[in-house]
C-alpha positions as CSV (number, residue, x, y, z in Angstrom):
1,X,5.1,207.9,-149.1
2,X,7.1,205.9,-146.9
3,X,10.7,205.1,-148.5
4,X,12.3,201.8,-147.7
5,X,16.0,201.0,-147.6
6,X,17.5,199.1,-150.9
7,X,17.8,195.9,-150.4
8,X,19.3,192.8,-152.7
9,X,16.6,190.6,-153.0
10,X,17.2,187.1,-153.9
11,X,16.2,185.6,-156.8
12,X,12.9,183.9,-156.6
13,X,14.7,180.2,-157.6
14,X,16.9,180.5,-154.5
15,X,14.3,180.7,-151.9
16,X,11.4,179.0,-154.0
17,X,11.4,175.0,-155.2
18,X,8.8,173.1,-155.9
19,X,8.6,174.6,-159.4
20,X,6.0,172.3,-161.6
21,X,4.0,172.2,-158.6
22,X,3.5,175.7,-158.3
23,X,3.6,176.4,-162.2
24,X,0.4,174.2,-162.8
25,X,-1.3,176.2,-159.4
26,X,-0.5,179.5,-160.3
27,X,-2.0,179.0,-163.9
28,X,-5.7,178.7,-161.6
29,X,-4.5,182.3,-160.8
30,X,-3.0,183.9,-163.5
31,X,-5.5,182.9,-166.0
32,X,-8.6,182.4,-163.8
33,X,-11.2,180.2,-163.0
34,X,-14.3,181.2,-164.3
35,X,-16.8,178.4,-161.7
36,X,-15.6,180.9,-159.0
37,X,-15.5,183.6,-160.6
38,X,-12.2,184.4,-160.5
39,X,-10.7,186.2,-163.8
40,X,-7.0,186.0,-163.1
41,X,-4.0,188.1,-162.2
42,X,-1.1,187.6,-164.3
43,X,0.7,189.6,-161.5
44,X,0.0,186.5,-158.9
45,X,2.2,183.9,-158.3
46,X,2.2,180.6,-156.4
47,X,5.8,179.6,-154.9
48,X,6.3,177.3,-152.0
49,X,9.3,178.8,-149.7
50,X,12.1,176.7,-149.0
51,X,12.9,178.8,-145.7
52,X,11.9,177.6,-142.8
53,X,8.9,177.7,-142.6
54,X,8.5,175.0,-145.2
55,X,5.3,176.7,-146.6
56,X,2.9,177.7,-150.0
57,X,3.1,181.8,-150.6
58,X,1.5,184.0,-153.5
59,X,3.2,186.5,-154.2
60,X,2.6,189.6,-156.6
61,X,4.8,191.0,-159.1
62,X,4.9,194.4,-157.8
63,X,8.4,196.0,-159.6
64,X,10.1,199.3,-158.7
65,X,12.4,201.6,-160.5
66,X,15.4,200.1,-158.8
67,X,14.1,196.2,-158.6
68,X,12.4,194.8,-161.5
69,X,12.3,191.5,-160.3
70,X,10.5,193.1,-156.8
71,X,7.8,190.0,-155.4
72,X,5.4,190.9,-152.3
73,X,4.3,188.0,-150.7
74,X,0.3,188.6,-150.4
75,X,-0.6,185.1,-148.4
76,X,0.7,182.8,-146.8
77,X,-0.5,179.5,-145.9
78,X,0.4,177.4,-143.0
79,X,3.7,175.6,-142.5
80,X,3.3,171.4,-143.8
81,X,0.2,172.1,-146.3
82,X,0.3,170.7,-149.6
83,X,-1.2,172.0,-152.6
84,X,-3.8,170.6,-154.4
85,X,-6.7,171.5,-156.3
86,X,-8.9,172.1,-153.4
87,X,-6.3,174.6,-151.6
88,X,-5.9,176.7,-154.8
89,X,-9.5,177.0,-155.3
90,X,-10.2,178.0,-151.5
91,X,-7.4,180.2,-151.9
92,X,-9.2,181.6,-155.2
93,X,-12.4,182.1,-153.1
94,X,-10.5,184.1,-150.7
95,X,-9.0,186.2,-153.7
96,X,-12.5,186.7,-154.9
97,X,-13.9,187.9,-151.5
98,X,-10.7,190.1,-151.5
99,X,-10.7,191.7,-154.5
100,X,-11.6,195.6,-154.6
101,X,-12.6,195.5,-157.7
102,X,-15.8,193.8,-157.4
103,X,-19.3,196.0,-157.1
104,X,-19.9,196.2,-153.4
105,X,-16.1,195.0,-152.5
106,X,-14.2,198.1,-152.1
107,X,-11.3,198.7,-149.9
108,X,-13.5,200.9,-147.5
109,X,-16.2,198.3,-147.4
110,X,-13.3,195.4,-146.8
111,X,-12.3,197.4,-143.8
112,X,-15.7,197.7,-142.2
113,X,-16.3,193.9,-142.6
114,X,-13.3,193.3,-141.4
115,X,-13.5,195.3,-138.4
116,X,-17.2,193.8,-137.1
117,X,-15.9,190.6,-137.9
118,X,-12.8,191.1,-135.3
119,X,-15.6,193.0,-133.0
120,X,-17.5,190.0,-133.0
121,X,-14.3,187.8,-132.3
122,X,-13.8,189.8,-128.9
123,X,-16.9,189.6,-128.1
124,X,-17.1,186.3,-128.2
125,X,-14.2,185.9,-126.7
126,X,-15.2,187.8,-124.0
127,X,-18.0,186.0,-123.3
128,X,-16.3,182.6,-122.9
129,X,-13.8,184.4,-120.3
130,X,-17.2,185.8,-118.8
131,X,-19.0,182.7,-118.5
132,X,-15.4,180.3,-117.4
133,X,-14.6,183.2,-114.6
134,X,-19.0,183.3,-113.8
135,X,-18.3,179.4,-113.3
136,X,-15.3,179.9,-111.0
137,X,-16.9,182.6,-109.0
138,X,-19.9,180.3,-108.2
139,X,-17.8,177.3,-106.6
140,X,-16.1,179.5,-104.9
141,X,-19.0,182.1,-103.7
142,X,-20.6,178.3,-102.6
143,X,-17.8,177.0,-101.1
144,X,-16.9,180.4,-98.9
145,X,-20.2,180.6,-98.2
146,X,-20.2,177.0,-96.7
147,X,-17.3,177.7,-94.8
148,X,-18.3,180.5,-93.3
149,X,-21.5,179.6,-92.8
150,X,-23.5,182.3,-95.0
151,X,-26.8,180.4,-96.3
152,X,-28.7,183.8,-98.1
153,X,-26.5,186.5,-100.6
154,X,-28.3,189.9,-101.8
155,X,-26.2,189.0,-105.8
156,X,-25.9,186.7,-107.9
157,X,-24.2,185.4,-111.0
Protein backbone atom coordinates (compact mmCIF):
# COMPACT_ATOMS: atom_id res chain seq x y z
CA UNK A 1 0.00 0.00 0.00
CA UNK A 2 1.28 3.18 -1.02
CA UNK A 3 1.91 5.60 2.18
CA UNK A 4 1.46 9.28 1.69
CA UNK A 5 3.25 12.07 3.61
CA UNK A 6 1.01 13.81 6.57
CA UNK A 7 -0.34 16.65 5.56
CA UNK A 8 -2.59 19.55 7.47
CA UNK A 9 -5.48 19.66 5.55
CA UNK A 10 -7.71 22.58 5.75
CA UNK A 11 -10.79 22.69 7.05
CA UNK A 12 -13.54 22.21 4.49
CA UNK A 13 -15.18 25.92 5.42
CA UNK A 14 -11.83 27.62 4.42
CA UNK A 15 -11.62 26.43 0.89
CA UNK A 16 -15.51 25.73 0.37
CA UNK A 17 -18.44 28.62 0.37
CA UNK A 18 -21.41 28.48 -1.07
CA UNK A 19 -22.80 26.51 1.82
CA UNK A 20 -26.91 26.50 1.51
CA UNK A 21 -26.28 25.97 -2.11
CA UNK A 22 -24.39 22.96 -1.69
CA UNK A 23 -26.38 21.71 1.54
CA UNK A 24 -29.76 21.55 -0.41
CA UNK A 25 -27.50 19.56 -3.59
CA UNK A 26 -25.82 17.27 -1.59
CA UNK A 27 -29.12 16.08 0.11
CA UNK A 28 -30.01 14.69 -3.82
CA UNK A 29 -26.82 12.61 -2.93
CA UNK A 30 -26.75 11.72 0.50
CA UNK A 31 -30.24 10.62 0.64
CA UNK A 32 -30.96 9.64 -2.95
CA UNK A 33 -33.08 10.02 -5.66
CA UNK A 34 -35.09 7.18 -6.25
CA UNK A 35 -36.52 8.43 -10.35
CA UNK A 36 -32.80 7.65 -11.18
CA UNK A 37 -32.19 5.25 -9.19
CA UNK A 38 -29.83 6.60 -7.17
CA UNK A 39 -30.01 5.33 -3.27
CA UNK A 40 -27.56 7.77 -1.71
CA UNK A 41 -24.15 8.08 -0.13
CA UNK A 42 -24.10 9.72 3.10
CA UNK A 43 -20.26 9.69 2.54
CA UNK A 44 -20.81 12.28 -0.66
CA UNK A 45 -20.65 15.65 -0.47
CA UNK A 46 -21.25 18.64 -2.72
CA UNK A 47 -18.85 21.84 -2.04
CA UNK A 48 -18.13 24.51 -4.54
CA UNK A 49 -14.21 25.44 -4.22
CA UNK A 50 -13.30 28.86 -3.54
CA UNK A 51 -9.67 28.29 -5.17
CA UNK A 52 -9.15 29.16 -8.29
CA UNK A 53 -10.68 27.41 -10.19
CA UNK A 54 -14.02 28.80 -9.01
CA UNK A 55 -15.76 25.35 -9.43
CA UNK A 56 -18.60 22.55 -7.98
CA UNK A 57 -16.62 19.32 -6.41
CA UNK A 58 -18.04 16.08 -4.60
CA UNK A 59 -16.10 15.00 -2.44
CA UNK A 60 -16.17 11.69 -0.20
CA UNK A 61 -15.66 11.39 3.40
CA UNK A 62 -12.96 8.98 3.34
CA UNK A 63 -11.17 9.38 7.08
CA UNK A 64 -7.77 7.92 8.27
CA UNK A 65 -6.35 7.09 11.52
CA UNK A 66 -4.41 10.27 11.60
CA UNK A 67 -7.19 12.75 9.75
CA UNK A 68 -10.76 12.31 10.67
CA UNK A 69 -11.86 15.06 8.86
CA UNK A 70 -9.94 13.40 5.51
CA UNK A 71 -12.28 14.59 2.11
CA UNK A 72 -11.23 13.10 -1.52
CA UNK A 73 -12.47 15.05 -4.10
CA UNK A 74 -14.23 12.32 -6.54
CA UNK A 75 -15.50 14.99 -9.46
CA UNK A 76 -15.08 17.84 -10.49
CA UNK A 77 -17.03 19.96 -12.73
CA UNK A 78 -15.91 22.75 -14.92
CA UNK A 79 -14.75 26.16 -13.80
CA UNK A 80 -18.14 28.95 -14.06
CA UNK A 81 -21.00 26.19 -13.74
CA UNK A 82 -23.71 26.75 -11.53
CA UNK A 83 -25.67 24.19 -9.79
CA UNK A 84 -29.04 23.53 -10.32
CA UNK A 85 -31.34 20.77 -10.33
CA UNK A 86 -30.45 19.59 -13.69
CA UNK A 87 -26.55 19.44 -12.92
CA UNK A 88 -27.04 17.36 -9.71
CA UNK A 89 -29.20 15.04 -11.39
CA UNK A 90 -26.75 14.56 -14.49
CA UNK A 91 -24.22 14.34 -11.96
CA UNK A 92 -26.51 11.54 -10.14
CA UNK A 93 -26.73 9.66 -13.49
CA UNK A 94 -23.03 9.61 -13.70
CA UNK A 95 -22.84 8.23 -10.06
CA UNK A 96 -25.30 5.63 -11.03
CA UNK A 97 -23.38 4.54 -14.16
CA UNK A 98 -20.34 4.58 -11.83
CA UNK A 99 -21.32 2.73 -9.10
CA UNK A 100 -19.63 -0.88 -8.58
CA UNK A 101 -22.21 -1.98 -6.77
CA UNK A 102 -24.78 -2.34 -9.32
CA UNK A 103 -25.30 -6.15 -11.13
CA UNK A 104 -23.31 -5.94 -14.30
CA UNK A 105 -21.31 -2.58 -13.01
CA UNK A 106 -18.27 -3.96 -11.42
CA UNK A 107 -14.90 -2.23 -11.28
CA UNK A 108 -13.51 -4.85 -13.89
CA UNK A 109 -16.38 -4.37 -16.20
CA UNK A 110 -16.06 -0.23 -15.64
CA UNK A 111 -12.48 -0.64 -16.92
CA UNK A 112 -13.27 -2.61 -19.99
CA UNK A 113 -16.00 0.01 -20.98
CA UNK A 114 -13.87 2.51 -20.31
CA UNK A 115 -11.03 1.36 -22.29
CA UNK A 116 -13.21 0.66 -25.79
CA UNK A 117 -14.73 3.79 -25.17
CA UNK A 118 -11.09 5.61 -25.24
CA UNK A 119 -10.24 2.95 -28.18
CA UNK A 120 -12.97 4.24 -30.06
CA UNK A 121 -11.99 7.96 -29.30
CA UNK A 122 -8.49 7.26 -31.07
CA UNK A 123 -9.84 5.84 -33.62
CA UNK A 124 -11.91 8.28 -34.43
CA UNK A 125 -9.54 10.57 -33.96
CA UNK A 126 -7.42 8.95 -36.21
CA UNK A 127 -9.53 8.92 -38.82
CA UNK A 128 -10.20 12.69 -38.98
CA UNK A 129 -6.27 13.16 -39.02
CA UNK A 130 -6.47 10.39 -41.87
CA UNK A 131 -9.08 11.87 -43.92
CA UNK A 132 -7.70 16.02 -43.22
CA UNK A 133 -3.90 14.81 -44.17
CA UNK A 134 -5.82 12.35 -47.41
CA UNK A 135 -7.26 15.94 -48.33
CA UNK A 136 -3.96 17.68 -48.17
CA UNK A 137 -2.15 14.94 -50.03
CA UNK A 138 -4.57 15.20 -52.96
CA UNK A 139 -4.15 19.13 -53.69
CA UNK A 140 -0.92 18.69 -53.47
CA UNK A 141 -0.35 15.16 -55.47
CA UNK A 142 -2.73 17.47 -58.16
CA UNK A 143 -0.91 20.34 -58.05
CA UNK A 144 2.78 18.59 -58.34
CA UNK A 145 1.54 16.71 -60.78
CA UNK A 146 0.44 19.84 -62.84
CA UNK A 147 3.62 21.33 -62.39
CA UNK A 148 5.51 18.82 -63.46
CA UNK A 149 3.53 17.72 -65.96
CA UNK A 150 2.52 14.06 -64.81
CA UNK A 151 -1.19 13.35 -66.21
CA UNK A 152 -1.53 9.27 -65.11
CA UNK A 153 -0.24 7.98 -61.21
CA UNK A 154 -0.15 3.99 -60.47
CA UNK A 155 -1.83 5.14 -56.41
CA UNK A 156 -4.30 6.70 -55.14
CA UNK A 157 -5.91 8.19 -52.11
Amino acid sequence: MRRYPSIIMPQLDEIYSRQAEAEHYSKYLQEGYAPLGWSGDPDIVLAFNNGPRQCWEVLLHSPERNLPNRHIVIATGPPGMEMNDSAVFVLIQRLVAGDTHRAGNSASEQLERALAFNDKLDRDNDNRAADATAEALSKFYHEAGKTLGVTKTNFAI
